[in-house]
C-alpha positions as CSV (number, residue, x, y, z in Angstrom):
1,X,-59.8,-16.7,54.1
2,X,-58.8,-19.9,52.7
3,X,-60.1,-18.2,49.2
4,X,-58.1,-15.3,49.3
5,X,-54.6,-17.5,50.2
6,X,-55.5,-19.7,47.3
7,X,-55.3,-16.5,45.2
8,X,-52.5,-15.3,46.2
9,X,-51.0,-18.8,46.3
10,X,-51.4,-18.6,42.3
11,X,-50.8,-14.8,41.8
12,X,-47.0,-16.1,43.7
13,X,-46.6,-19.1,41.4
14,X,-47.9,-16.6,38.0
15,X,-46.0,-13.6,38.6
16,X,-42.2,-15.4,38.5
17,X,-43.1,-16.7,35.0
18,X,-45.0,-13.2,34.1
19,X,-41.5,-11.7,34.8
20,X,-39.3,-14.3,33.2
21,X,-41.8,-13.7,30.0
22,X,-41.2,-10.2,29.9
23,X,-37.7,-10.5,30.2
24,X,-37.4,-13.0,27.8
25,X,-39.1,-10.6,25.4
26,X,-37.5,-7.3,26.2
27,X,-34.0,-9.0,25.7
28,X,-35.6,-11.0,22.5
29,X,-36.6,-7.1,21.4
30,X,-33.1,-5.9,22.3
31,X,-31.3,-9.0,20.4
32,X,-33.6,-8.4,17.3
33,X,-32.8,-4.3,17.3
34,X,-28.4,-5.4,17.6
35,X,-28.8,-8.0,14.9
36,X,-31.0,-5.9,12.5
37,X,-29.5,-2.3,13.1
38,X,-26.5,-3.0,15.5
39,X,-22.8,-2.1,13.4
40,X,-21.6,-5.5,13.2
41,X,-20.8,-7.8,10.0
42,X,-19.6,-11.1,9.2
43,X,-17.7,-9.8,6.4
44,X,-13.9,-8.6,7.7
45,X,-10.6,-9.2,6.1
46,X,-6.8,-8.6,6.9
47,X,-5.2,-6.7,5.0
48,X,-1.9,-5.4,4.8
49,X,0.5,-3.3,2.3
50,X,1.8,-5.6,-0.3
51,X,5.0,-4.3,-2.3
52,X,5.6,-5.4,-5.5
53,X,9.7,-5.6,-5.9
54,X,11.0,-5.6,-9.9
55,X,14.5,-4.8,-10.9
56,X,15.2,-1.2,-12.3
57,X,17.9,-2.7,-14.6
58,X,18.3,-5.8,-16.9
59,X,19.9,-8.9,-16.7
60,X,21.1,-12.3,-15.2
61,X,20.6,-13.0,-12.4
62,X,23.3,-13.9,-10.4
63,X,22.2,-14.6,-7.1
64,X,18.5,-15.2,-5.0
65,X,19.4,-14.0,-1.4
66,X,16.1,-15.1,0.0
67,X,13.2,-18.4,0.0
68,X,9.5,-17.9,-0.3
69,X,7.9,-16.6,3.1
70,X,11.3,-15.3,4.2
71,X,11.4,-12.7,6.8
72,X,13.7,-9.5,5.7
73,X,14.4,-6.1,7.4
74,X,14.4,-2.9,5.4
75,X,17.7,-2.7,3.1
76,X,17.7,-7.0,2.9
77,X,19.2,-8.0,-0.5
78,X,16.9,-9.6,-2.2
79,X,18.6,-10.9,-5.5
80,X,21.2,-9.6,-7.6
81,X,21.7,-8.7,-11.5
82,X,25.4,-9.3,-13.2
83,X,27.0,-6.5,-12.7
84,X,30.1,-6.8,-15.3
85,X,27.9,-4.5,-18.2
86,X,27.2,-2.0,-15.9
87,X,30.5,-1.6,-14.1
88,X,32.3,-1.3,-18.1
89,X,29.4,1.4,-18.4
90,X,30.6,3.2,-15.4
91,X,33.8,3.4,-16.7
92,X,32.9,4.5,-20.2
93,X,31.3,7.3,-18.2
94,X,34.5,8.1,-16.3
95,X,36.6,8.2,-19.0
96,X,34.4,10.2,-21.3
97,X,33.9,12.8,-17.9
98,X,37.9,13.1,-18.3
99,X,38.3,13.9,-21.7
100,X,35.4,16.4,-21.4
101,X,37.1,18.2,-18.9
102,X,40.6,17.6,-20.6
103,X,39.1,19.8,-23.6
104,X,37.4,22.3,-21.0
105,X,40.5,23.0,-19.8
106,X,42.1,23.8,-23.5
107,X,39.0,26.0,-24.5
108,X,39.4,27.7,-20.8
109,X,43.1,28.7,-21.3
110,X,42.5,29.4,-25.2
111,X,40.1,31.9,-24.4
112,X,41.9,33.4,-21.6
113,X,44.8,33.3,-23.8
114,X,42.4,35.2,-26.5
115,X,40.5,37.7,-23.8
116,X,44.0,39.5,-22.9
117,X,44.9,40.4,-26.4
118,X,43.5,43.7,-27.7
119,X,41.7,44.0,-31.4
120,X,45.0,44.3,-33.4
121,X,46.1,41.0,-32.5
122,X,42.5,39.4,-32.9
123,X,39.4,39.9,-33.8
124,X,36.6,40.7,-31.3
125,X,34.6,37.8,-33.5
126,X,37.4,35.3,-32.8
127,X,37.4,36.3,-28.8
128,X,34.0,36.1,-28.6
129,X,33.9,32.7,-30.3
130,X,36.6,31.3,-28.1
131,X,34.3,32.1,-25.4
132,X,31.7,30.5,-26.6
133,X,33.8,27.4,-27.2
134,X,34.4,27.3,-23.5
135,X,31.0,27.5,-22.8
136,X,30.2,24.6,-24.9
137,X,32.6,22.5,-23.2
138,X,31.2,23.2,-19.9
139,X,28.4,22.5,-20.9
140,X,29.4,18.5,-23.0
141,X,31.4,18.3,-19.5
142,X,27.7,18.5,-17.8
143,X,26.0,15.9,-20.0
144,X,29.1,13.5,-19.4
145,X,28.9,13.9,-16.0
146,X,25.1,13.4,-15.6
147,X,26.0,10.2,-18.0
148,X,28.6,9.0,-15.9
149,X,25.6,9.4,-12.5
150,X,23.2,7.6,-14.6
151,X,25.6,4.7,-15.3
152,X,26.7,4.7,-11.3
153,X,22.4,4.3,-10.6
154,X,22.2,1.6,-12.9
155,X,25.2,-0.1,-11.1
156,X,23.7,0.4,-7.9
157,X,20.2,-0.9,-8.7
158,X,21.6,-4.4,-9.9
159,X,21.0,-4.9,-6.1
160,X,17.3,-5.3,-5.7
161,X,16.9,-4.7,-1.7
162,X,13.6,-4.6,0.4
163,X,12.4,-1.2,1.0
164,X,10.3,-2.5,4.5
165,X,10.2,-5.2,7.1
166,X,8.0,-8.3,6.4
167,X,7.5,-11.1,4.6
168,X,8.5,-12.3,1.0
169,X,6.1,-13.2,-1.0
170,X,5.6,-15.2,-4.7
171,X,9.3,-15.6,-5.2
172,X,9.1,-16.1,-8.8
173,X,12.8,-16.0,-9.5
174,X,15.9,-17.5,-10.1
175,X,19.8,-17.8,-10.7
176,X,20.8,-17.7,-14.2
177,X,17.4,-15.9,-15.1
178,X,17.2,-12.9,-17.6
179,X,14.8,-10.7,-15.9
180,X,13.8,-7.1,-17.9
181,X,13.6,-3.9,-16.0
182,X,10.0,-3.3,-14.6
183,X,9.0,-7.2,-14.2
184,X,7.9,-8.1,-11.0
185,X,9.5,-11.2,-9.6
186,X,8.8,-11.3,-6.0
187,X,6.8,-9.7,-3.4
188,X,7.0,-8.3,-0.5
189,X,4.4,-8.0,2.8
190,X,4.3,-5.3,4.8
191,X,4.7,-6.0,8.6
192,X,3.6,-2.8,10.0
193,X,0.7,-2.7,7.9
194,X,-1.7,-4.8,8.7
195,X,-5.4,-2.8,8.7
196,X,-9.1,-4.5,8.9
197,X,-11.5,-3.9,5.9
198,X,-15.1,-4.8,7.3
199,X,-17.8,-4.4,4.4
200,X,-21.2,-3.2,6.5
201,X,-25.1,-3.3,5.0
202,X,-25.1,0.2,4.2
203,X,-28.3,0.1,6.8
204,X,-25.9,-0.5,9.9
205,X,-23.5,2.6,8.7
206,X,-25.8,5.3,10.7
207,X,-24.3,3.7,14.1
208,X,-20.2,4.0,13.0
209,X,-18.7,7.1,13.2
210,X,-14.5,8.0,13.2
211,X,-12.8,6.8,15.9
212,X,-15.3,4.3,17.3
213,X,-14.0,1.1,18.9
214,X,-14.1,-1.9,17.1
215,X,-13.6,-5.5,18.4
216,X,-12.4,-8.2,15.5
217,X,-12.5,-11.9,16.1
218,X,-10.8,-14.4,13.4
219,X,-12.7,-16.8,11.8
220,X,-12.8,-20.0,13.2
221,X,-11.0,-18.6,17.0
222,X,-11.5,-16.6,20.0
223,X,-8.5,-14.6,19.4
224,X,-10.4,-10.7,19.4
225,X,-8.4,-7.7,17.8
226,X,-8.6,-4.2,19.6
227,X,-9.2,-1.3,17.3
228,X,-11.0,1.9,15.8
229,X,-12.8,3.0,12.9
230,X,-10.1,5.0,11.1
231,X,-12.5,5.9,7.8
232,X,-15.3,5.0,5.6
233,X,-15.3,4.8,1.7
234,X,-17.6,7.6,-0.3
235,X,-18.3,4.8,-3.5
236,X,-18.6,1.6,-4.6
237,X,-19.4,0.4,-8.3
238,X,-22.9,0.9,-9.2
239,X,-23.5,-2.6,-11.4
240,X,-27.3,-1.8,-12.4
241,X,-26.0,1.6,-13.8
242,X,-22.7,1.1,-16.0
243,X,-21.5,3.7,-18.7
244,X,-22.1,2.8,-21.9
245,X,-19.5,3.6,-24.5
246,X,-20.7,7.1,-25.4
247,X,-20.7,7.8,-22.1
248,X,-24.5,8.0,-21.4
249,X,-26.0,6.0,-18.4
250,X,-26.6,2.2,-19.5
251,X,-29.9,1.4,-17.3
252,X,-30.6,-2.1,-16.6
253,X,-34.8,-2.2,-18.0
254,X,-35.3,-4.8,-15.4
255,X,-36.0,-4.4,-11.8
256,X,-35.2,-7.3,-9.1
257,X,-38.0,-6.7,-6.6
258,X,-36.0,-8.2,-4.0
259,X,-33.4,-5.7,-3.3
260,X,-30.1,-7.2,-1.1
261,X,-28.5,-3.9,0.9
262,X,-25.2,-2.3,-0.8
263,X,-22.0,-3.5,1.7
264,X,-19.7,-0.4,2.0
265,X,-15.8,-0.4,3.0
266,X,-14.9,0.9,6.5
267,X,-11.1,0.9,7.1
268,X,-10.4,-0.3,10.8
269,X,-7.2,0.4,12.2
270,X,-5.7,-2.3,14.4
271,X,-4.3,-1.0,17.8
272,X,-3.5,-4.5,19.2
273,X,-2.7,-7.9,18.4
274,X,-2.8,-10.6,21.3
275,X,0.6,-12.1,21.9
276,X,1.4,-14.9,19.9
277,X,-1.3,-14.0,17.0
278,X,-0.1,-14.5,13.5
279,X,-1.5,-12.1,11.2
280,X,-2.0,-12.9,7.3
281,X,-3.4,-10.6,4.9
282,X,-6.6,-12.3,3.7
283,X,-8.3,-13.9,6.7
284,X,-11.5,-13.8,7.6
285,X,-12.9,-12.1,10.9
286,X,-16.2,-10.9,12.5
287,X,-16.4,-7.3,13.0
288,X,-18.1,-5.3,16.1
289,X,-18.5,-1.5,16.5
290,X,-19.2,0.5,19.6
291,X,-21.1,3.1,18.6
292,X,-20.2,6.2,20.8
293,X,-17.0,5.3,22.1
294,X,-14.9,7.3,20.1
295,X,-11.7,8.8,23.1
């Protein structure tokens, strides 16, 4: 008897440390399978829409209505041209849209004049040219008038204003500055923008699908984003395979044995931001996808 309670004295005191064992090993097996093959990378970064704001017009600048990092609402000025060229250009335009219409009118009431006569007073050549007349006045009176809108643009775009909320961005300019038309000067961020790229071992892609949830934490915090796989890219550059200049495949000859897996874009949309949480395009984050969870 005393046997058989020493047995099961020891079986007692084995079987706890059987169990923890096994435990320990199905969670090691589960750990292993999420860090090999679970969707999940390392490899995130904010980004947002970044607008790149150039004048349509040339000229001095007169004033710089904003500082680097500057928050601005849609229609903010950002900086102004001279407008004195463009105003005298403007009325050019006006007064060349009067005299255009000043001579319609004279070819309108000549060939009136001519249309009531009959042949023996004129010619059917001379009416019919008199109508033409007018009809190439109409038509000067179009082109000055489509000048004269052209010149009112150009007056209007001497104010270079921010087409979206958010944040400027490389202010590269300043009063008294010729600037040309087309050179970009500042920048501007986005606000409503802001997305997640998280580049995944091509491996781990079998697990994300549209519309999965995805949990973001920022580099260096325990401030998590909420979102949801919004799409995937279909190609990356293939550097072992480049076109050659005929346009034939250029092969690399060699072969690395050791082969590191291809990290693909997936586009995260972010559906919240904890209070308090400044965004910037560029940082750094770890990415985490729920496979399955798509609403």
């Amino acid at each position: 008897m005393s046997k058989e309670n020493s047995l099961l004295k020891r079986a007692s005191r084995l079987l706890p440390t059987l169990l923890l064992v096994a435990l320990a090993l199905i969670a090691g097996h589960s750990l292993w399978n999420r860090y090999m093959d679970g969707p999940w990378t390392r490899d995130g970064r904010v980004r947002a829409d970044v607008i790149t704001m150039a004048p349509d017009v040339a000229g001095l600048v007169t004033e710089v209505a904003v500082v680097d990092n500057q928050f601005v609402h849609k229609g903010d000025l950002l900086f102004r041209i001279d407008t004195l060229r463009y105003k005298q250009a403007l009325a050019e335009a006006d007064a060349l849209v009067a005299q255009r219409r000043a001579d319609l009118e004279i070819r309108h009431r000549q060939a009136s004049r001519r249309a009531s006569l009959d042949d023996q007073v004129i010619s059917r050549e001379n009416r019919e040219d008199s109508g033409l007349d007018e009809a190439a006045a109409r038509a000067r009176l179009e082109d000055a008038l489509a000048l004269k809108e052209i010149a009112r643009i150009n007056l209007e775009r001497t104010e270079v204003r921010s087409p979206v909320e958010g944040w400027v961005a490389n202010l590269a300019i300043h009063r008294g500055e010729f600037v040309q038309a087309g050179q970009h000067r500042l920048a501007v961020v986005d606000s409503q923008s802001f997305w997640v790229y998280g580049y995944f071992e091509e491996n781990r892609l079998a697990g994300i699908h549209l519309g999965d949830k995805a949990e973001m934490t920022l580099l260096g915090t325990r401030t998590t984003l909420k979102g949801h796989v919004e799409s995937l890219a279909r190609g990356i550059t293939d550097r072992d395979n480049a076109t050659s200049g005929s346009l034939l495949a250029d092969v690399n000859p060699s072969f690395n044995w050791v082969r590191l897996a291809q990290r693909i874009p997936v586009r995260i949309h972010i559906d919240q931001v904890p209070q308090g949480v400044e965004l910037a395009s560029g940082m750094s984050c770890s990415i985490v996808v729920r496979p399955g969870s798509a609403g």
